[in-house]
N, C-alpha and C positions, 0 to 999 in steps of 0.2 A: 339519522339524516334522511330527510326525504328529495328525492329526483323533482327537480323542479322542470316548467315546461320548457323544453329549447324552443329557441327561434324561430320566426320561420325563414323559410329559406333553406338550401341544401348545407348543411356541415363540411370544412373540410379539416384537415390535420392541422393547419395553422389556424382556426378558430377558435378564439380563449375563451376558456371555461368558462369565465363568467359570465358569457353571454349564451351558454349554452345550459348551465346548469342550475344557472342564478348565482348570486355574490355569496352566500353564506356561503354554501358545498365548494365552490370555488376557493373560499379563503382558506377552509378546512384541509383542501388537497395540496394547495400552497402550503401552507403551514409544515404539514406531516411530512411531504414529496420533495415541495420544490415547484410542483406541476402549474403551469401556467395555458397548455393550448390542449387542444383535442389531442393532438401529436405523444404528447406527454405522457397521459395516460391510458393511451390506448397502447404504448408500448411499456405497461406497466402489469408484465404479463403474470398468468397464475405461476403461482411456486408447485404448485402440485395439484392432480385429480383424484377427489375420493368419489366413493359409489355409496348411492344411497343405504343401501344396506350395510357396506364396511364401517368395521371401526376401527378406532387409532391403540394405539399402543401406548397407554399410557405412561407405563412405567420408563419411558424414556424419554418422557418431555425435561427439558432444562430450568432447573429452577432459575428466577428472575428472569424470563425472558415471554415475552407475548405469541401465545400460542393459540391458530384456530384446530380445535379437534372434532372429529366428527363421534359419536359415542350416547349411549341408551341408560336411560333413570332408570337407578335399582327401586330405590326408594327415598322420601322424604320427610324430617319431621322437624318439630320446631320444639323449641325451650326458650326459657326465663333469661335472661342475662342475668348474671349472679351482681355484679357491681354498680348496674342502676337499671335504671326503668327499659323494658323494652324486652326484644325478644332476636329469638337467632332464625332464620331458616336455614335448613342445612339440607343441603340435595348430594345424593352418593349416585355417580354415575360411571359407566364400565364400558370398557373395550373387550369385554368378556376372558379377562384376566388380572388384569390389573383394576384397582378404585381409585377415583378420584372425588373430592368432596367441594360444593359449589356453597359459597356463604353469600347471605342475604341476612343484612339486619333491619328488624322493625319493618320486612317485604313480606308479612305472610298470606299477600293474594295471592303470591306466587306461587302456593302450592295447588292452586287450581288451574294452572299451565302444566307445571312440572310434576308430571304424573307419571307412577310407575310403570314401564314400558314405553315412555316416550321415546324418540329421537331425533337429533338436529343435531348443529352445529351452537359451539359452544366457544367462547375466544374471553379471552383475560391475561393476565401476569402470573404462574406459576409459582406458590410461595409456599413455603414450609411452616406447618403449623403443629406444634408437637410429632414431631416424624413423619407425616402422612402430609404428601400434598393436594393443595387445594385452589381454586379460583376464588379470589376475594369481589364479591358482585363484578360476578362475569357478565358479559353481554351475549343472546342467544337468541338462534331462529331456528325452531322444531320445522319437524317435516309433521306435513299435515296430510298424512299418508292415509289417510280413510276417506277424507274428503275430497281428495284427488282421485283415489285410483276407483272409486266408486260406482263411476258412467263408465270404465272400461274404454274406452275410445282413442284413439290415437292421439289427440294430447295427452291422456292419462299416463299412458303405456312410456310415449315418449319422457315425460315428466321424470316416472319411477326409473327410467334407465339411464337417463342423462349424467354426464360424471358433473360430477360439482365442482368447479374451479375453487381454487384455494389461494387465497392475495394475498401475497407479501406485508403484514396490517398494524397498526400500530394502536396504543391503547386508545385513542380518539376515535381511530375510525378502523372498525372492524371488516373483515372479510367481506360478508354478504353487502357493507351499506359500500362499501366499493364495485362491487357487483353490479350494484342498481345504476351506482352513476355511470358505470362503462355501458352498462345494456341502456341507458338512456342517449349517451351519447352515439354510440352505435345505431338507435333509431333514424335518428338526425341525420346519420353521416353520408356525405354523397356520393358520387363517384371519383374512386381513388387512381390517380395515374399511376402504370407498375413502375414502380425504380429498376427493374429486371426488364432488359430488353426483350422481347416474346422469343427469339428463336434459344436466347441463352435458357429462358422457362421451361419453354417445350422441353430442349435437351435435357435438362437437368429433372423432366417430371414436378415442375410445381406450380404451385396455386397461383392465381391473383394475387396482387395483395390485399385486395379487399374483401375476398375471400377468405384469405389466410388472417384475418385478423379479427374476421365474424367467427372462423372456426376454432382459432388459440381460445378465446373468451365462452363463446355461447356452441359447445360441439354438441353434438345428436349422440355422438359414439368415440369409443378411443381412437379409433383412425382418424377422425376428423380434428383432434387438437395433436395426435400424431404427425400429419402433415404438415397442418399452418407449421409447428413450431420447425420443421424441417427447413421448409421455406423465411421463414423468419429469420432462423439460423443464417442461411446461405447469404438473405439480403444486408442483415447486419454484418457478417465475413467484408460481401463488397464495398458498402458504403466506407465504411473502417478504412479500407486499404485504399480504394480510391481517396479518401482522405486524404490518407498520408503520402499516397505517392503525389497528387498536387501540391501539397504542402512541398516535397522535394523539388518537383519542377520547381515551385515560386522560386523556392531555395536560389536555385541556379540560374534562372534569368537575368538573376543582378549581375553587375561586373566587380570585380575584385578586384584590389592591387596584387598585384603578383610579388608574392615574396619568397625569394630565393636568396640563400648562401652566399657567400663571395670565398674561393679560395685564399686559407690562409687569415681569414676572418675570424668573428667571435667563434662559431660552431666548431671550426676546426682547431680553434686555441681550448676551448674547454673541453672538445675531448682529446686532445695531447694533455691536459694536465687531469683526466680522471686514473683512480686508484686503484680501479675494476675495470676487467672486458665487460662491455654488453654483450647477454644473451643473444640467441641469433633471435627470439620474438623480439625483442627489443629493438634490434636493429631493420626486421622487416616492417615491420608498425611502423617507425620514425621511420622508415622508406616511402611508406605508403603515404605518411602525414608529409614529409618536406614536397613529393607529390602533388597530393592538393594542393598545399603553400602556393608553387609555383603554377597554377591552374589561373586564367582569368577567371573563375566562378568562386563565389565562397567556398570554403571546404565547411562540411557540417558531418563531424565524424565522430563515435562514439568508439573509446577505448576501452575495452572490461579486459581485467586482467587481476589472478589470485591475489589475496592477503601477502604485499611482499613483494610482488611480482619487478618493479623497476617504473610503475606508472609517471611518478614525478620527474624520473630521469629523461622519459620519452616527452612529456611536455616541457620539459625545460629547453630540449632540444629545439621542441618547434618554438618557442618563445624567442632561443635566443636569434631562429632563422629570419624571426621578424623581425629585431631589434636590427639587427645587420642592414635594412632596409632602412631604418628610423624610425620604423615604428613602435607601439607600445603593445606589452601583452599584460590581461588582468587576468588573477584567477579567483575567481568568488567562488568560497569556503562556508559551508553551513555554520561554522560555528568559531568564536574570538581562538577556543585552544586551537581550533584547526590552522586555521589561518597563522596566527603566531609562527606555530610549528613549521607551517611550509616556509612562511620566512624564513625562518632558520634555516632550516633545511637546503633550499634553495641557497644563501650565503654561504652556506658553509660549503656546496658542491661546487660554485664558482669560484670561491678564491677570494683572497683580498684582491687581486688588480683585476679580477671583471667586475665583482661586484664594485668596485670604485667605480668604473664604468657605465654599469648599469643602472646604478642605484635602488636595487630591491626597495619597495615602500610599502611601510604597511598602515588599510586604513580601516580603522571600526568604530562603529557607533559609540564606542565608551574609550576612546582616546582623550585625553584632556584638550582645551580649546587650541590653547596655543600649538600643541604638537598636532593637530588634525588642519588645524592651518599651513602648516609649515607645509605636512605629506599632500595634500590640497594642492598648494602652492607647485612642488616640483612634477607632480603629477601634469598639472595644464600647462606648464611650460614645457614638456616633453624630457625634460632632466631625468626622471625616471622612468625609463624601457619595462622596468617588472613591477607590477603593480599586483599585492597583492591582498583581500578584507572580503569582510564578509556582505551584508547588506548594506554599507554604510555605501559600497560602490555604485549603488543603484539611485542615490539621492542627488539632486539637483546642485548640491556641493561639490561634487565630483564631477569634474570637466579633464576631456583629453585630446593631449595636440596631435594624435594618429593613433587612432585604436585600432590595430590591424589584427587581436585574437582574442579572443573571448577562450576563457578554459573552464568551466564549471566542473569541479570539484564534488562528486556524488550527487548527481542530478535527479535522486529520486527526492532530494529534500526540497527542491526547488518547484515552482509554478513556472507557467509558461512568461505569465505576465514577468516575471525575476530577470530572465532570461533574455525578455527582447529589450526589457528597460536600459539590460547593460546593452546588448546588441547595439543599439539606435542612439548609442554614444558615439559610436564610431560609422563609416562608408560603406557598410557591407561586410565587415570584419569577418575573420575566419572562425569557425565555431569549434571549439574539440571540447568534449564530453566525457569525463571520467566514472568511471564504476568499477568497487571494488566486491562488489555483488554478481557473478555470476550469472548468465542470462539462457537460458535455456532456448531454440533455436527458435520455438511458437511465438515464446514471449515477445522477445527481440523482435517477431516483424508485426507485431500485435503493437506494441510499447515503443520502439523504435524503428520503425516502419520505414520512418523520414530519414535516417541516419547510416551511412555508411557505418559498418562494425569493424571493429578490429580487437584481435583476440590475444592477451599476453599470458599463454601457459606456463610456460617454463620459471623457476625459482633462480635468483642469482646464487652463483656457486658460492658453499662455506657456510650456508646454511645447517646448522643443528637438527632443524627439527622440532617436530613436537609432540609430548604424548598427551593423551586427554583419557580421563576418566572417568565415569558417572559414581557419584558418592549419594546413593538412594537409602535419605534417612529414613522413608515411609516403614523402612526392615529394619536397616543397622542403623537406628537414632545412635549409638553408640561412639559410630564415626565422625560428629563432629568434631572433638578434641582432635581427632588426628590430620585435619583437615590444617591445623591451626599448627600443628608440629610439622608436618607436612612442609608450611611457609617456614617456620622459623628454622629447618635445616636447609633451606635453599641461602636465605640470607644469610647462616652460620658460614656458608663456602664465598660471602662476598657479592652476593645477586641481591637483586628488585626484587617487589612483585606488585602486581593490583590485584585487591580484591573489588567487585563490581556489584554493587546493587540494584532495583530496580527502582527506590524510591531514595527521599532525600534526608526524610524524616517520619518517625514514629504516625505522626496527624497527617500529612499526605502519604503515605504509604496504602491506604485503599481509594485516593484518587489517580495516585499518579502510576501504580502500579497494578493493572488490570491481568490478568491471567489471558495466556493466549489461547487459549480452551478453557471454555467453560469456569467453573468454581474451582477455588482452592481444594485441596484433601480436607476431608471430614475430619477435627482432630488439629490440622495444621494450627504452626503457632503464623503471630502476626506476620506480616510480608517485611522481608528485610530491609531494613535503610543505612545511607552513609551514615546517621547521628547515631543508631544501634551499634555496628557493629566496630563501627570506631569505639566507641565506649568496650564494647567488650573485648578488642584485640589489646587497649589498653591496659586493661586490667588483669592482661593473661600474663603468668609466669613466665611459659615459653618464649615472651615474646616482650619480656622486661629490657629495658633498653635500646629497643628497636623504634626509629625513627619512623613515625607512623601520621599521614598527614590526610584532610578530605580534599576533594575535590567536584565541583556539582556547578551546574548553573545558575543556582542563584547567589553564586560565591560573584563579587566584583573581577572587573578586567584585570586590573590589577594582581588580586589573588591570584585568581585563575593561572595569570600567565609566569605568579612567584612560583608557584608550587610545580606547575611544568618546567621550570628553569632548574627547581633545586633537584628533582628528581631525574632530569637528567644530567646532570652534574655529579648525580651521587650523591648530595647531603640530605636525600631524603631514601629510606630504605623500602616503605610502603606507602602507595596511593590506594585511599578509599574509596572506589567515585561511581557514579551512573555512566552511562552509557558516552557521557562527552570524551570518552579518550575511546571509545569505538572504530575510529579514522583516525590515519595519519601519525601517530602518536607511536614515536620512533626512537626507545632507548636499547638497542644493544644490547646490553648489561640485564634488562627485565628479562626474568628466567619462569616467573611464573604466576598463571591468571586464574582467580577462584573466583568465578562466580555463584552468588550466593540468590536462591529462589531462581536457576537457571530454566524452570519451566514458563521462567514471565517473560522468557526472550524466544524471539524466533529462530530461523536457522542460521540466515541471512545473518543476524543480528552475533550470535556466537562466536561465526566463523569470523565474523572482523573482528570480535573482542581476543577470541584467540589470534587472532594475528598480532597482536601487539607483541608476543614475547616470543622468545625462539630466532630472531630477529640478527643474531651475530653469531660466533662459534660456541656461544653457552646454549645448551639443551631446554627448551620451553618444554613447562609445564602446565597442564588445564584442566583444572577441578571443575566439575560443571554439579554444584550443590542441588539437592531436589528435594522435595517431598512429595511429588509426583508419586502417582502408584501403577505399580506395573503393568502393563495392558495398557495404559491409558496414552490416549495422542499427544500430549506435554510428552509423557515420557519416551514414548516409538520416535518422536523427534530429537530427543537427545540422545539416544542409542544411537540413532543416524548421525550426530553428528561424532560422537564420538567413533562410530566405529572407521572414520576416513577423513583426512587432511583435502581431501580432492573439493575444491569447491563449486567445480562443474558435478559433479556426481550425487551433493548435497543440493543445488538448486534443482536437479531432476527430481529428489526424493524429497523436499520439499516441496515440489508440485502435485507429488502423489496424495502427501501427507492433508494438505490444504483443504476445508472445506468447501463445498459446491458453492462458488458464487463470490469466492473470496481470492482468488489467486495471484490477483495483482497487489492485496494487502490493501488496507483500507486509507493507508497514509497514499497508495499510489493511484486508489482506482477514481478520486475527485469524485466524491459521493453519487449523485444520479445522473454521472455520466461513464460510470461502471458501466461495463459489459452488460448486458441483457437476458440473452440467451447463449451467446457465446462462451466459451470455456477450453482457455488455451491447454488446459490440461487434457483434454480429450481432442479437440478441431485443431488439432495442427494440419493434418492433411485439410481439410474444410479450409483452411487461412492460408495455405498455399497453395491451392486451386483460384481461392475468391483473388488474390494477390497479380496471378499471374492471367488472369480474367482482368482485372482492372489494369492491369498494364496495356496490352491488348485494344481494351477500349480506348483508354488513353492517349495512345500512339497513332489512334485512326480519329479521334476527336478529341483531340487536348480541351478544348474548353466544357467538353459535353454538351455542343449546341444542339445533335442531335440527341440525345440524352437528358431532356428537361427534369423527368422526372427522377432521376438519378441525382444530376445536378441538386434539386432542390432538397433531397434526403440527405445529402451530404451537407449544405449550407443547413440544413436545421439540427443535423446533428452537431457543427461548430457552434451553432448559435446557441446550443444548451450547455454550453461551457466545456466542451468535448475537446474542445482545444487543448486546454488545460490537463486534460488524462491526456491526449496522446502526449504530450512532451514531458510526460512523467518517467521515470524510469524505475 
């Protein structure tokens, strides 16, 4: 890619690329990024600095993935291709321990570039080629280290010392041709207003920003991309949080109908007829939420509380405070089992004479015509108070005659657009936000920023319990069978169990089920699926007679919702299934959870699956299957999970475990509107300094009239779809 001329005229952050870089390079950045203005890619900062002299470490690059290394030609030679005409070049290059081998076919000018003792910069896809890896025609820019340093002179000197930025690159467009176009745009670029008020700068020790973002990209020295990224840090902290704290204020500008209790009403008839005390989290939460209710401002409140904890019970609660009003409450459920289930669930906690009352409804996309009519129908005539489905509730179908609560049901599966869709059915409606995921206190004002929290630790009493074990075949292959005897002496005493896969089938099994680190084990057999091991629980002795069923998403509504009927009923003994009974999915009687290839789930992801069992006075059991190998980060994350039920204690050691750049998980961080340079695993002091700075401002200029350039980082950070990541959870 060549740097095309820019414009004339000064550059600013919101000038698109294409008129700066010209339409190819443009389309290019678009493609690979997303990137559409200066703005874009100038906050598309380096991953790392190497030094002309250093090299990379080869032996730890990851196979299949796009690596720039920096590293020196041993030697090169070239051969025949054995199977037709042509020829190979093949370059052996070194980080002075490890070798790496670069191929070129039918390219043998290249060996009059790639000379012995050269070095540069080198970037490809890391593949395995008879044991040894290699770059299959890599892309490469040698350093021209004799021709530079030659006049000696202070470009020279600078040249040879400068750290080389390192871009985040993808097989189209490598490091360095990312390089050219930032350092072309950067020519361009005019003068930037600071989003950092001067006296907050000064205090704080930092740059401009148009300093700080000439020095992240193009530094003289390690201090100089030392500070920008310091500064960079601090300003992405405040844009972020002033984000969200406006986003809050919007929140509460509107008026709300007030919804309160009436003595002697539904709330107080349905808990005279509960079977259980509430915990006292349970009762301060629903303190806090009937609170709200009764606030003229919307309530916009996030409940996180453990696997178990009473969540449903506490939203039922505020539902029925708004019913007692006349109004309506929905709760959108990511998934037909989910939602099913809370129906039930829900009926079954109210009773036959409220739910007569109330008329629970339920609506989803794969409801037959005439019955999606009917729950349709009593929906906008206000007949049903409790409304409950998955996205079918967001369709122009679904009308409501006072939607007074919105309850989203694990909000990390949801988008922001889900969310207002339903909102903006009803006046302002009251928002409650459920998570059965753990929130570490960074995350929560990074991720939920905008949301009041509320925390439900405490377990309801008569809980069993549960124990969890790691069964690591990579040693004891030996231990599968027992894994299998294991289940059929739980069922011998009259219990459930699921076993959980990560895939559905044999053929999707290395689409649908990616490793959350890295490659499978060397050795490993296929990745497990429902269609595998249903076949082989079938065929097992121990397990002759045992009622044994799957269960997955691409089974119909229908199915779906036979086999969660029969299995809590009891006429089914085993469910085989993926991750769709991860939430919500409430039998009692289930005593024990084996997942199988538990290194393809997260932590987050575990601790809900174990939640499912354990669940009444039978004792829960958790196989967590591996062929993970010891040391390795799959496997340090299942020791964690096993060694502690605590699932505040797993989301902290989950933050530790996490890759650089990946902490909010890639389902939550809305791809290039990820974090930056920020990283709640480290900058929680940084995000509650920038928090309570942006409060601050806030409070002394709500609208940031004096604060334009603030203002405007903020609208360009919404405007890249950033909206969308903060209301992720």
């Amino acid at each position: 890619m060549t740097a095309e001329r820019a414009v004339e005229g000064a550059v600013t952050l919101d000038s698109r690329l294409s008129g700066v870089l010209g339409g190819r390079t443009a389309q290019a950045l678009q493609r690979a990024f997303g990137y559409a203005t200066v703005g874009d890619l100038l906050a598309h900062y380096p991953r790392r600095y190497a030094a002309r002299g250093e090299l990379t470490a080869l032996a730890s690059l990851p196979l299949e993935e796009n690596v720039t290394i920096v590293a020196e030609v041993l030697e090169v030679r070239e051969r025949s291709m054995r199977s037709r005409r042509g020829s190979i070049l093949e370059a052996k290059i070194s980080d002075g321990t490890g070798v790496l081998t670069l191929t070129f076919f039918n390219q043998a000018w290249r060996s009059r570039e790639l000379k012995p003792g050269a070095r540069g910069m080198f970037a490809g896809k890391v593949s395995d080629y008879r044991g040894a890896r290699q770059l299959a025609h890599p892309d490469y820019q040698l350093f021209d280290d004799d021709a530079q340093v030659a006049g000696a002179d202070a470009e020279a000197v600078r040249w040879a010392t400068a750290p080389i930025p390192i871009y985040p690159a993808t097989g189209s467009l490598s490091s360095w041709q990312l390089q050219t176009a930032i350092g072309v745009v950067l020519d361009g670029l005019g003068p930037v207003d600071d989003p950092l008020p001067d006296p907050l700068r000064r205090d704080r020790g930092l740059l401009a920003h148009r300093d700080a973002l000439e020095r992240v990209h193009r530094p003289e020295h390690e201090e100089d991309w030392r500070g920008a990224r310091r500064t960079l840090r601090f300003t992405e902290a405040l844009v972020l949080q002033t984000a969200l704290l406006e986003r809050r204020a919007a929140a509460r500008s509107h008026e709300a109908v007030r919804r309160e209790p009436q003595p002697g009403g539904l709330l107080e008839r349905f808990e005279a007829s509960l079977p259980f005390t509430l915990t006292d989290d349970q009762r301060e939460v629903g303190g806090e939420i009937l609170a709200d209710l009764a606030a003229p401002v919307p309530m916009n409140r996030l409940v996180q509380g453990e696997v178990g904890s009473g969540k449903t019970v506490v939203a039922l609660r505020a539902m029925l405070a708004v019913a007692e009003s006349g109004g309506q409450a929905a709760l959108l459920a990511p998934t037909e089992v989910l939602a099913a289930q809370h129906l039930r669930s829900i009926a079954r906690m109210l009773g036959p004479e409220l739910a007569a009352e109330l008329v629970p409804t339920l609506v989803t996309g794969q409801l037959g015509a005439a019955e999606r009519r009917r729950a349709a129908l009593r929906v906008a005539a206000g007949q049903s108070r409790i409304v409950v489905g998955t996205h079918a509730l967001l369709g122009d179908a679904t009308m409501f005659a006072d939607l007074g609560l919105v309850v989203v049901d694990e909000q990390h599966r949801f988008g922001v657009e889900q969310r207002e869709a339903l909102r903006l059915k009803g006046r302002h409606p009251h928002v409650l936000v459920l998570t059965a995921t753990p929130i570490p206190r960074t995350v929560a004002m990074t991720v939920f920023g905008d949301l009041d929290v509320s925390t439900i630790r405490a377990l309801p009493a008569g809980r069993a319990g549960i124990e969890t074990h790691l069964v690591p075949l990579a040693e004891r292959p030996g231990w599968r069978p027992r894994v299998w005897e294991r289940l059929a002496e739980e069922l011998a005493q009259g219990r459930q169990g699921f076993v959980v896969c990560p895939a559905i089938d044999p053929k999707a099994a290395e689409e649908d089920a990616d490793p959350v680190d890295g490659d499978a084990p060397p050795g490993a057999p296929p990745t497990a699926s429902v269609a595998s091991v249903l076949a082989e629980l079938r065929a097992l002795s121990a397990l002759a007679g045992a009622r044994i069923a799957p269960l997955h998403g691409r089974m119909g509504s229908d199915e779906k919702d036979d086999a969660m009927r029969r299995f809590a009923a009891g006429d089914l003994d085993v469910l085989v299934a993926t991750t769709v009974i991860e939430v919500g999915v409430d039998v009692p009687n289930a005593s024990t959870m084996v997942v199988v290839d538990a290194d393809r789930f997260g932590v987050s992801q575990l601790h809900q699956l174990r939640g499912r069992v354990g669940r009444g006075s039978v004792p829960g059991l958790c196989l967590l299957v591996t062929h993970a190998e010891a040391g390795s980060v799959a496997r340090e994350r299942l020791e964690a999970v096993a060694a502690t039920v605590d699932g505040f204690e797993l989301a902290r050691v989950d933050l530790e475990l996490r890759r650089e750049g990946d902490v909010l998980g890639a389902s939550q961080s809305g791809g290039r509107s990820s974090l930056k340079l920020l990283r709640v695993a480290r900058d929680g002091d940084l995000i509650a300094e920038a928090r309570e700075t942006a409060s601050e401002l806030l409070a002394e200029d709500p609208d940031l009239g004096g604060h334009p350039a603030l203002a405007a980082e903020v609208r360009r950070r919404l405007d890249d779809e950033a909206s969308e990541f903060l209301s992720r959870g």
